[in-house]
KOLMI-395614 format. One line per field, with one value per residue (C-alpha): residue number from 1; residue in one letter; x, y, z. Coordinates in nm, 2 decimals. Layout:
resi: (NUM:...)
resn: (A:...)
x: (X:...)
y: (Y:...)
z: (Z:...)
// end
This chain:
resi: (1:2:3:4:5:6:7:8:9:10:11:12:13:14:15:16:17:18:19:20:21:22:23:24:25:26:27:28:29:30:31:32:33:34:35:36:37:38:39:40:41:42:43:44:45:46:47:48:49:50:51:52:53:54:55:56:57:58:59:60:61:62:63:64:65:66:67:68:69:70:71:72:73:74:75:76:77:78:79:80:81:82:83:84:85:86:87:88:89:90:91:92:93:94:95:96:97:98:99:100:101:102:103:104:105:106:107:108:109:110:111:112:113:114:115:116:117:118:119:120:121:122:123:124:125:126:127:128:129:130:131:132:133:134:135:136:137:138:139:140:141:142:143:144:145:146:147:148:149:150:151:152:153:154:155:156:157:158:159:160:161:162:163:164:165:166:167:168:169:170:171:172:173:174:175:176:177:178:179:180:181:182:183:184:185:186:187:188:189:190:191:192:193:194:195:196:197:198:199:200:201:202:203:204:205:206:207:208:209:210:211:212:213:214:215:216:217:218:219:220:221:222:223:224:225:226:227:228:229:230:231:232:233:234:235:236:237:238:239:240:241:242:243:244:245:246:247:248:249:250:251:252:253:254:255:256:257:258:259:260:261:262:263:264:265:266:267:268:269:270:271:272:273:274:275:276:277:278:279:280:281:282:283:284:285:286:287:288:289:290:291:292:293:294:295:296:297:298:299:300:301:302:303:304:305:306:307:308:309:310:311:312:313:314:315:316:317:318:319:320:321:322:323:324:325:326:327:328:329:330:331:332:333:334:335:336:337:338:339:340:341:342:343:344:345:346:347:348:349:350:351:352:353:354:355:356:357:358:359:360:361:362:363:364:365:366:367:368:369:370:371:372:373:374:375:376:377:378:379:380:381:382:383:384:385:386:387:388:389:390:391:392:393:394:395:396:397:398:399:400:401:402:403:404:405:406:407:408:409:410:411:412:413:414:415:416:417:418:419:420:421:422:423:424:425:426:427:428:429:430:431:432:433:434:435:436:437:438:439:440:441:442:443:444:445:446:447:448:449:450:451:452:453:454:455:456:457:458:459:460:461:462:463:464:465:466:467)
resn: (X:X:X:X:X:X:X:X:X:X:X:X:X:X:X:X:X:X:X:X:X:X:X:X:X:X:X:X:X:X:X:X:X:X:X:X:X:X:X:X:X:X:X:X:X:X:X:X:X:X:X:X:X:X:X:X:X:X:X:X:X:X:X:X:X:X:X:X:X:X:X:X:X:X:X:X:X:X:X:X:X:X:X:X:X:X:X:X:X:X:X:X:X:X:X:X:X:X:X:X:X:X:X:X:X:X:X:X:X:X:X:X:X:X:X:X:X:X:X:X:X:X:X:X:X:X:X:X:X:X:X:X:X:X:X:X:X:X:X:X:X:X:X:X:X:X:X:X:X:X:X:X:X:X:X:X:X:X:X:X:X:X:X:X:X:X:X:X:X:X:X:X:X:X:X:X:X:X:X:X:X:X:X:X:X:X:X:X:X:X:X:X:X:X:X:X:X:X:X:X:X:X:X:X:X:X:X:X:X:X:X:X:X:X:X:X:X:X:X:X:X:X:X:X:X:X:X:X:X:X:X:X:X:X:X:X:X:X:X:X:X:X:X:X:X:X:X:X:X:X:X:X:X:X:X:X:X:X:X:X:X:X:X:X:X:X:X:X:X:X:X:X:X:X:X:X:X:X:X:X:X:X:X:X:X:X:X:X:X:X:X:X:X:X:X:X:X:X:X:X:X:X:X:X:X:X:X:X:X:X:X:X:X:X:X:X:X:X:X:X:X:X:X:X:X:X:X:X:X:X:X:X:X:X:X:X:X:X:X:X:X:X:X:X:X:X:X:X:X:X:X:X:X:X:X:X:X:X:X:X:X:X:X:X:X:X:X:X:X:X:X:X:X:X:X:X:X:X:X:X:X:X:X:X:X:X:X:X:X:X:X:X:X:X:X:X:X:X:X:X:X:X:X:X:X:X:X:X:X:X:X:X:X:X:X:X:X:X:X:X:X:X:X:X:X:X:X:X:X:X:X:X:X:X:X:X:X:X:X:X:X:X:X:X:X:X:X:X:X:X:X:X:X:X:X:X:X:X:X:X:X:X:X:X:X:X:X)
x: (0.00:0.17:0.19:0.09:0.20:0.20:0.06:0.18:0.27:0.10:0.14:-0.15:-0.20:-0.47:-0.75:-0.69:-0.49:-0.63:-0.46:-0.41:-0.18:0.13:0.17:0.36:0.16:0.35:0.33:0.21:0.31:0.05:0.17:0.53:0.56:0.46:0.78:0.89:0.55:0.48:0.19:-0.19:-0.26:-0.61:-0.80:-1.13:-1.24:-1.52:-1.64:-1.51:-1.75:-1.82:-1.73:-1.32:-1.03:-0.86:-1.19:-1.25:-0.86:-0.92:-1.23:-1.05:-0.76:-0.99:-1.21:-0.89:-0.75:-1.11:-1.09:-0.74:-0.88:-1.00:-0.76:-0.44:-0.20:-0.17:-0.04:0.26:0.57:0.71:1.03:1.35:1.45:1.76:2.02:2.32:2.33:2.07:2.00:1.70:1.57:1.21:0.98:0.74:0.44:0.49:0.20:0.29:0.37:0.16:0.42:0.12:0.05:0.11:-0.16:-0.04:-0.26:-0.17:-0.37:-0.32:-0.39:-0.59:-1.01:-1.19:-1.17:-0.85:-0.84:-1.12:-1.17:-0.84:-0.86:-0.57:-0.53:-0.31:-0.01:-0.11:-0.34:0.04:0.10:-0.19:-0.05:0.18:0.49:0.82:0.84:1.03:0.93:0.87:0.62:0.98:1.06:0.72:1.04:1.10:0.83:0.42:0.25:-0.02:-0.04:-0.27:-0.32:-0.56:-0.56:-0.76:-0.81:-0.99:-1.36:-1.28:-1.09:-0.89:-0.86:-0.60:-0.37:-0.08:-0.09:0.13:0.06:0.27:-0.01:-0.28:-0.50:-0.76:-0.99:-0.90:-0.81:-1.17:-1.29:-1.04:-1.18:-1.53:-1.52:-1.33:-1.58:-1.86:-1.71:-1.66:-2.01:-2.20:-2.01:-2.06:-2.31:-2.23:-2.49:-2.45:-2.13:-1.81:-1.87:-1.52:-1.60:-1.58:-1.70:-1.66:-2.03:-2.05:-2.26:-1.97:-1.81:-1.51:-1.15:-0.97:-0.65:-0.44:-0.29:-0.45:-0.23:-0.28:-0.19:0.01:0.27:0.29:0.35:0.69:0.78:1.17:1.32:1.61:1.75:2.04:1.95:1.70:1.88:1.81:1.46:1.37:1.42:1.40:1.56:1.19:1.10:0.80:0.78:0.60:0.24:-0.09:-0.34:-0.71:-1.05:-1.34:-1.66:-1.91:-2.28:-2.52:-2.62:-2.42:-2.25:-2.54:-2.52:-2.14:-2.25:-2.48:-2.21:-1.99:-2.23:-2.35:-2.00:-1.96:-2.01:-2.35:-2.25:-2.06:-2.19:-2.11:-2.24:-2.01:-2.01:-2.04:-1.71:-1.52:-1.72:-1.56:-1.22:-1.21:-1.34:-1.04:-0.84:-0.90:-0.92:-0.54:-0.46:-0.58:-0.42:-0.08:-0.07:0.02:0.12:-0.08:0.13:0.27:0.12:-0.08:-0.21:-0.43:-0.40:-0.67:-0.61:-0.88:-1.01:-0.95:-1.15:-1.45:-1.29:-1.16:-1.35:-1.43:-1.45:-1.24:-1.44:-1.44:-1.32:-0.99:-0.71:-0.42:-0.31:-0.55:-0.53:-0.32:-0.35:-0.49:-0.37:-0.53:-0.35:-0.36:-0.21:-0.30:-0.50:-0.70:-0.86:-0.89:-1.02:-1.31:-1.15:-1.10:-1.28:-1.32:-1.56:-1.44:-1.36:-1.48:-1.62:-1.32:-1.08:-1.40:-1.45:-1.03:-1.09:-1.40:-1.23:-0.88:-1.15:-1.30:-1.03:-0.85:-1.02:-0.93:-0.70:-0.50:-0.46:-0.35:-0.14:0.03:0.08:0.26:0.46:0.54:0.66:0.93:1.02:0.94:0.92:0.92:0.72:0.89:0.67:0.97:0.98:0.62:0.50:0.58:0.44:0.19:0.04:-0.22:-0.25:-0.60:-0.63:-0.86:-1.24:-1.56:-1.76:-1.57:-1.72:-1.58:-1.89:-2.04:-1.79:-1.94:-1.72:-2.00:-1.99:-2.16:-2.05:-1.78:-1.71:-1.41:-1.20:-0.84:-0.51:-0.11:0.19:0.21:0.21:0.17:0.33:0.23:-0.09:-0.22:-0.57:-0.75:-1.15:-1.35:-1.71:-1.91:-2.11:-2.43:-2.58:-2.44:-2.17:-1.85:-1.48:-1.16:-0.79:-0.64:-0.25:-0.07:0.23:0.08:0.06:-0.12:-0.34:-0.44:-0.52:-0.73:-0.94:-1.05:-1.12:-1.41:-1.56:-1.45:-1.58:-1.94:-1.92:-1.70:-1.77:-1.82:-1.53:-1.69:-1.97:-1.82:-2.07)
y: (0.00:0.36:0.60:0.95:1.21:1.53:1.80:2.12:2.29:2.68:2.91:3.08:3.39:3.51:3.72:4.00:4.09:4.26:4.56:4.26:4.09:4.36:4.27:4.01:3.68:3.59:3.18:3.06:2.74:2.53:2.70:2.60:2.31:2.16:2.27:1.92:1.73:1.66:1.86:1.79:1.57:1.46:1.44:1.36:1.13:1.22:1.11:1.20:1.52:1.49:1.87:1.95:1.86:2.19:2.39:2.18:2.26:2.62:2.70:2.52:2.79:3.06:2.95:2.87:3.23:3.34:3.12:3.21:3.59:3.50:3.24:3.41:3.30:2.95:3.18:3.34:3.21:3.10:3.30:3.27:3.59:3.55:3.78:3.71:4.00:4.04:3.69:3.61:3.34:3.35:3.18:3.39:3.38:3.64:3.71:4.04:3.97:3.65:3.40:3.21:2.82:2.55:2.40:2.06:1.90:1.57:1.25:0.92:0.61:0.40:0.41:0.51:0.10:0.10:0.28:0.23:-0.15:-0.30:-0.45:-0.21:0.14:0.12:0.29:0.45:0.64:0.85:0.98:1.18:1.39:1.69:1.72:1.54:1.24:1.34:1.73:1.89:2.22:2.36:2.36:2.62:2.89:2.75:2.55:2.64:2.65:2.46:2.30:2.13:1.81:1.81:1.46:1.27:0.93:0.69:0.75:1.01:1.32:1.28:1.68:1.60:1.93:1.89:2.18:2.34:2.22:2.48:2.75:2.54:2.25:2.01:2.24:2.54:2.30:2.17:2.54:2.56:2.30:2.34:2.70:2.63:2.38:2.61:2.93:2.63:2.49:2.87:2.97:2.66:2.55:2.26:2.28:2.59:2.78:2.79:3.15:3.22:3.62:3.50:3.69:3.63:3.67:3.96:3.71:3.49:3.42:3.60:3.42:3.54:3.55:3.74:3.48:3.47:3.51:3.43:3.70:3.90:3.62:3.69:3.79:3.74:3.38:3.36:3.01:2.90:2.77:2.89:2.61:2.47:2.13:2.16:2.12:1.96:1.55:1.39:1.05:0.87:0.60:0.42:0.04:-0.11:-0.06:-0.20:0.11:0.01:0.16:0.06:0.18:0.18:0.23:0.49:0.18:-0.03:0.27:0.30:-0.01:0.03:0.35:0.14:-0.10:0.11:0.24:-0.07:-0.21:0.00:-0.04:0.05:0.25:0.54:0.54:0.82:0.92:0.77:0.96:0.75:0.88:0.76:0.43:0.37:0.47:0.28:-0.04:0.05:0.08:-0.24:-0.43:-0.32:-0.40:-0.74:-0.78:-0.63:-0.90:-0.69:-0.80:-0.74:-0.60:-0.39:0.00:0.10:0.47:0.62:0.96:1.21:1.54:1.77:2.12:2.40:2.66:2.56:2.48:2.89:3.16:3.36:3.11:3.10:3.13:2.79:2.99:3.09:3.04:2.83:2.54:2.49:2.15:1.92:1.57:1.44:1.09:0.79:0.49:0.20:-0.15:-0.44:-0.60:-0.30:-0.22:-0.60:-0.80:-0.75:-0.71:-0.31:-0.07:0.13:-0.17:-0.41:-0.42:-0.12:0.04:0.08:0.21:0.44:0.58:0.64:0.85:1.05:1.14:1.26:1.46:1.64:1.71:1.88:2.22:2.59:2.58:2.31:2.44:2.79:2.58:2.41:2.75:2.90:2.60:2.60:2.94:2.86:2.51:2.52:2.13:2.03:1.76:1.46:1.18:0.89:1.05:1.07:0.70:0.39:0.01:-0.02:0.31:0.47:0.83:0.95:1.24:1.42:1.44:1.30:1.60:1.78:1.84:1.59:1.44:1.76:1.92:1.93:2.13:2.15:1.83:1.59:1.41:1.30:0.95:0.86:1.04:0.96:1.06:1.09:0.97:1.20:1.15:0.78:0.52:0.21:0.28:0.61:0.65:0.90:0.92:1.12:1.14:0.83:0.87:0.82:0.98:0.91:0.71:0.73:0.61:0.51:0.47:0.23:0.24:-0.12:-0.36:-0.67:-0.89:-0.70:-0.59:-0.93:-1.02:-0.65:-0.78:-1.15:-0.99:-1.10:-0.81:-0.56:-0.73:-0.74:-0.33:-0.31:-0.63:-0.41:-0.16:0.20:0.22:0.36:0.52)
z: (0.00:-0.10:0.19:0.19:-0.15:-0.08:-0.30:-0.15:0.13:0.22:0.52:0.62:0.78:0.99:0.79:1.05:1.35:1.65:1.84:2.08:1.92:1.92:2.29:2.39:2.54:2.86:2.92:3.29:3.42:3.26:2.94:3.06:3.17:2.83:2.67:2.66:2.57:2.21:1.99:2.05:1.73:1.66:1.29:1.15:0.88:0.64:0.34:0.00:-0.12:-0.50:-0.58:-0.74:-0.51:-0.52:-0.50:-0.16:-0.05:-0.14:0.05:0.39:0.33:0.34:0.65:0.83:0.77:0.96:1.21:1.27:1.29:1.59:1.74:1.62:1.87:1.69:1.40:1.69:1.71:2.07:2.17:2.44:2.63:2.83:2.99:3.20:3.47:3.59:3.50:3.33:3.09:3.00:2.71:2.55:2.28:1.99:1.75:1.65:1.26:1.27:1.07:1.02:1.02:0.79:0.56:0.36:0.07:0.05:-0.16:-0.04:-0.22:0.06:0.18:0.47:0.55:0.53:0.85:1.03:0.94:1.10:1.52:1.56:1.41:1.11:1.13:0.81:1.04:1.13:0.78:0.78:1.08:0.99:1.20:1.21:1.49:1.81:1.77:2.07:2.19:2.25:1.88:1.85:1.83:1.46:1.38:1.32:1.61:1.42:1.11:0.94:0.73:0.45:0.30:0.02:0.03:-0.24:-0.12:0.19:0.33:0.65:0.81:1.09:1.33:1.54:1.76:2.00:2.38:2.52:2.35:2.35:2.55:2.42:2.51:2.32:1.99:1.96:2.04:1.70:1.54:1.63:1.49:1.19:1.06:1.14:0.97:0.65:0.68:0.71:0.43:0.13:-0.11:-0.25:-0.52:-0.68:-0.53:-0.26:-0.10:0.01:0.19:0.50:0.84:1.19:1.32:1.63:1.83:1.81:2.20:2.28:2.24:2.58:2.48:2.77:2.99:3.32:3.65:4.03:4.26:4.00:3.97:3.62:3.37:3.32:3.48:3.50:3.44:3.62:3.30:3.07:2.81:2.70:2.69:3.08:3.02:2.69:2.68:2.38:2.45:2.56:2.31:2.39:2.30:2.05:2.14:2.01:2.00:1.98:1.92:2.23:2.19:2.49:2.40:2.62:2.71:2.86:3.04:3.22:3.33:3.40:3.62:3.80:3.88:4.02:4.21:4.39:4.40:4.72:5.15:5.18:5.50:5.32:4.93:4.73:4.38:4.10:3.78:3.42:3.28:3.69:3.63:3.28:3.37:3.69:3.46:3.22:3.49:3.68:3.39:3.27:3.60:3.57:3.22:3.30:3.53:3.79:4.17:4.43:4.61:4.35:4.34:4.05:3.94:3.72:3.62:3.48:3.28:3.43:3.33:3.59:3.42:3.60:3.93:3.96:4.12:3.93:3.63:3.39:3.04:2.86:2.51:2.75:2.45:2.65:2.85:3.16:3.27:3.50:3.64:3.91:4.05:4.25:4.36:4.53:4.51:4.27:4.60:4.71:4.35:4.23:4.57:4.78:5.11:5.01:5.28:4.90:4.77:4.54:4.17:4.01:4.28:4.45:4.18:4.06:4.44:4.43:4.11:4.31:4.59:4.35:4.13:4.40:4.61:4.33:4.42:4.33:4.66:4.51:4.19:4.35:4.55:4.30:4.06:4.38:4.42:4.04:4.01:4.32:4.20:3.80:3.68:3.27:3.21:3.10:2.98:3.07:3.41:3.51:3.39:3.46:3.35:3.63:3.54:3.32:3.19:3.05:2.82:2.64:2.69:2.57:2.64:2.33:2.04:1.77:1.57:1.49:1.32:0.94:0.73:0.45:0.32:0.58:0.92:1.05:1.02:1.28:1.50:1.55:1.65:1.52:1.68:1.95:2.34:2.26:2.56:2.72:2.95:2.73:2.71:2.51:2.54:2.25:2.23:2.06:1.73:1.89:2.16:2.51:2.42:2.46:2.27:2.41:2.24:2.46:2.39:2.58:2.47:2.27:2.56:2.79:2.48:2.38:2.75:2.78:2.45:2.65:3.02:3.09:3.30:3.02:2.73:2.88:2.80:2.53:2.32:2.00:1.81:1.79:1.50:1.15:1.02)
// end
């Protein structure tokens, strides 16, 4: 099968600047300490439209340059100030001439079942990404802050973004996304002409794009660094992983809720939500099919949203990095038996993930920005994981399935290379109502065992619907 040929290559400019963007955009620690992570990279499949190729490519160019009125940072540049007496290093977002973002056309000779058919997600799936493997968010100083992937396969087009999670967090790329395809979709007629005047709509929510600060620690945030080679690791290679589609129905994660919620001492029951029941069924489940010791600890992280959790709130359309993890743990024996004061099975591992949700509070979350600030840390994904751990990322409550760029519904979501290691889970919404899909990310043997445990099956016993 012939990989992925690439038609050309554009940079694309915002269709305006605001006064806004002349100023510098100072970075705060959630910004920073995603210097060393990889880019955000997720893309959608759709079905082939029946209108010209390059009139398809050229009406994307000109919604994204609207879009990007609005979202212009992802058009910036990052940037490295640094001084020797007084000493001083900081990192920096510049927008000011907007070197714009990188749009690639690209045709590809396989089908929409080509990738969504296969158990495991074809590695094909990576060519569609732009970006060169082992890139950093560091290399933002050189390279686009986001670029974007147009591909067309045999009978579909594959729109994929790698974006820059030192400007950006899951929830300000689907805001992206979201408002890309809807710019594309209020702006097309596929039966009689492509209107390519775009305008952003005055009832449209405002992008905040000025960094937001606790107790004016910013917003210049020195780093005691003289290198970057201090702070950026490259050397983490994951092993060769299996990466596999689950889909659970509205269904059956009601009955999963319902589980966790009776799999609990009667004297001291809390509410479990759906999404802490499904993750403490992935979690116990992996557990079981790592073949993990009893005795051995085992923790299962969660990438949460603070914009909700500050007072005041932060708006949802805040433009930047606003998220950090929240951990529960416990050994192999707690989660797994029944002799855990927590409940057993699922109930325990799903109260674990209660209690580590809501004690994450806006007093934490001041608490660690403080700490950050005297004690910065780069996260390092081969120094935060380990092989009785699992990382979930993402969010189900985004909007992926209704993003229609003018030419019908999505068909799969999916993601690149990036942030990919043993124990990675991402969860994206389902295709139907109330349901929800996970990429599960796991060495073969632990993978094959995952796909025959019996309590998981019962909920995932089906891949995810492709339309």
């Amino acid at each position: 099968m012939r990989g992925v040929h690439i038609i050309s290559t554009t940079t694309i400019k915002p269709q305006i600047l605001p006064q806004e963007s002349q100023h510098p955009c100072y970075l705060t620690p959630w910004d920073l300490t995603m210097l060393s992570a990889h880019y955000i990279q997720k893309g959608l499949l759709f079905t082939k439209p029946s209108s010209p190729s390059q009139l398809i490519v050229d009406h994307l160019k000109s919604s994204l340059s609207c879009a990007l009125a609005q979202f212009f940072p992802l058009a910036g540049r990052l940037v490295t100030k640094k001084q020797d007496d007084p000493q001083s290093y900081y990192v920096y977002l510049d927008c000011s001439d907007a070197q714009g973002v990188q749009f690639i056309h690209a045709v590809a000779e396989f089908t929409i079942a080509d990738i969504v058919s296969p158990i495991d997600v074809p590695l094909i799936v990576q060519s569609l990404f732009p970006l060169v493997a082992g890139s950093v968010n560091h290399d933002g100083h050189t390279l686009p802050l986001l670029m974007v992937q147009v591909t067309e396969l045999t009978d579909g087009v594959f729109i994929a973004c790698s974006v820059n999670h030192a400007v950006a967090d899951g929830t300000t790329y689907w805001n992206f996304f979201n408002k890309w395809s809807e710019i594309s979709r209020t702006h097309i007629d596929l039966e009689t002409n492509w209107n390519t005047q775009f305008v952003v709509s005055a009832s449209d929510p405002a992008i905040v794009t000025k960094r937001w600060f606790i107790n004016n620690q910013g917003p210049i945030i020195n780093l005691p660094f003289t290198h970057h080679d201090e702070f950026i690791d490259r050397s983490f290679t994951p092993p060769s992983l299996r990466e596999r589609m689950f889909h659970f129905s509205a269904e059956s994660l009601k009955q999963l809720k319902m589980k966790a919620n009776s799999d609990q001492p009667n004297d001291t029951r809390i509410e479990i939500s759906t999404f802490q029941a499904l993750i403490a069924l992935v979690w116990t489940s992996m557990t079981r099919a790592r073949r993990t010791p009893l005795d051995q600890k085992t923790t299962c992280k969660l990438a949460v949203n603070n914009r909700s959790r500050m007072r005041p709130k932060l708006s949802q359309y805040y433009l930047g990095n606003c998220v950090q993890i929240v951990s529960a743990s416990a050994t192999a024996a707690e989660i797994l038996n029944k002799s855990s004061s927590y409940g057993s099975g699922v109930g325990c591992a799903a109260r674990l993930l209660n209690s580590a949700v809501m004690e994450h509070s806006e007093e934490k979350v001041r608490e660690w920005l403080e700490g950050w600030v005297k004690e910065p840390s780069i996260y390092r994904v081969g120094r935060v994981i380990d092989e009785y751990s699992m990382v979930v990322s993402s969010s189900h409550r985004f909007k992926m399935f209704g993003n229609d760029f003018g030419w019908g519904e999505v068909v799969a979501v999916r993601s690149g290379f990036g942030n990919k290691y043993d124990g990675k889970v991402m969860a994206y919404e389902g295709s139907e109502k109330g349901s929800v899909d996970l990429e599960i990310n796991l060495v073969g043997r632990a993978m094959g065992a995952l796909e025959t445990d019996e309590e998981f099956i019962i909920f995932a016993a089906s891949p995810a619907p492709q339309g």
